[in-house]
Structure formats: C-alpha cells, structure tokens
N, C-alpha and C positions, 0 to 999 in steps of 0.2 A: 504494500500500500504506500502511495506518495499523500502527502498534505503538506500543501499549501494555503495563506490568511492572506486575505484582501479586507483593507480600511474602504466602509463606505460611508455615505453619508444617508440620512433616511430616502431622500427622495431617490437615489440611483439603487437603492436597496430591491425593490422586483424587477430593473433591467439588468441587473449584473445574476439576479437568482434565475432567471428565463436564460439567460446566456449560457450558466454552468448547468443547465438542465439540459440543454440542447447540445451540447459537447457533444456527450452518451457516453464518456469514461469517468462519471461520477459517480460514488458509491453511497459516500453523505456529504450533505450541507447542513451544517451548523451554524447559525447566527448566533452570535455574542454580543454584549454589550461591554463600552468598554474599560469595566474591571470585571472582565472574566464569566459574568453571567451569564445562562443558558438561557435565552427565550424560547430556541424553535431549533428538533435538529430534524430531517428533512432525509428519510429514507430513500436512496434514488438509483430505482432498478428500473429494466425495461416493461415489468409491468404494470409501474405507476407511469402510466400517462393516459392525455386526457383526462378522462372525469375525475378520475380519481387523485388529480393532479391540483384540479380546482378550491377546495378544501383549505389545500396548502397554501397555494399562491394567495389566498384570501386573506388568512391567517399573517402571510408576509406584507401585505397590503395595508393590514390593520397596524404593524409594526413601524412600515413606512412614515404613515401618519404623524409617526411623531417627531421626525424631522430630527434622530436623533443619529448622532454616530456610533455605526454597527462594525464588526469584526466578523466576515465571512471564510470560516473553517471551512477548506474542500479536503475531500476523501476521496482519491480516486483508484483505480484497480492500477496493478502496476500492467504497463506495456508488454 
C-alpha cells in the first residue's frame, strides 16, 4: 500500500474527492481535520460506485460547507 496527504481547503474538498475516486487505484480516502481528526474515511472499491457512491459525496459536501481546512489521506493499492 502507498499513502499519500493532500492540504485542502473546504470549498476544493469534493473536487479533489471526485478526482481520487476516478483514478481507480484508491483503496481509502480519509479526511482529517487539521489536528489529526477523523470526520469521514471513504471505503473505495470498484463496487462502490454510482448510487452507492452518493451517500458519501453528500456527507463530503456537508463537510465542505464549512469552508474549513481539511487533510486528505489517500490509500492506494501498490502498482
């Protein structure tokens, strides 16, 4: 497994989560806040998608909102 952290800001927070969902070598997304909090970790195989994908984005949407700065933990499978 590689993991990589990306600093974002609340409003770029569901285009940078739509971006590592669409890779397809993501295992998890974790958002943090940041001193190290868990708000949302984001199981991400190829049979979460679509509908069952909506839920999440929502839940990242409502996080958005608050315009606050997040730490985006990626899990991806190794190559």
């Amino acid at each position: 497994m590689n993991t990589s952290e990306f600093k974002v800001k609340g409003e770029d927070l569901m285009r940078k989560i739509r971006e590592l969902i669409e890779e397809g070598n993501v295992n998890r997304i974790i958002i943090k806040d940041n001193s190290g909090k868990v708000y949302i970790e984001i199981p991400v195989t190829l049979g979460v998608i679509g509908a069952l994908i909506a839920p999440v984005l929502a839940a990242v949407g409502a996080l958005a909102a608050w315009a606050a700065d997040f730490t985006i933990e990626v899990i991806r499978r190794d190559q």
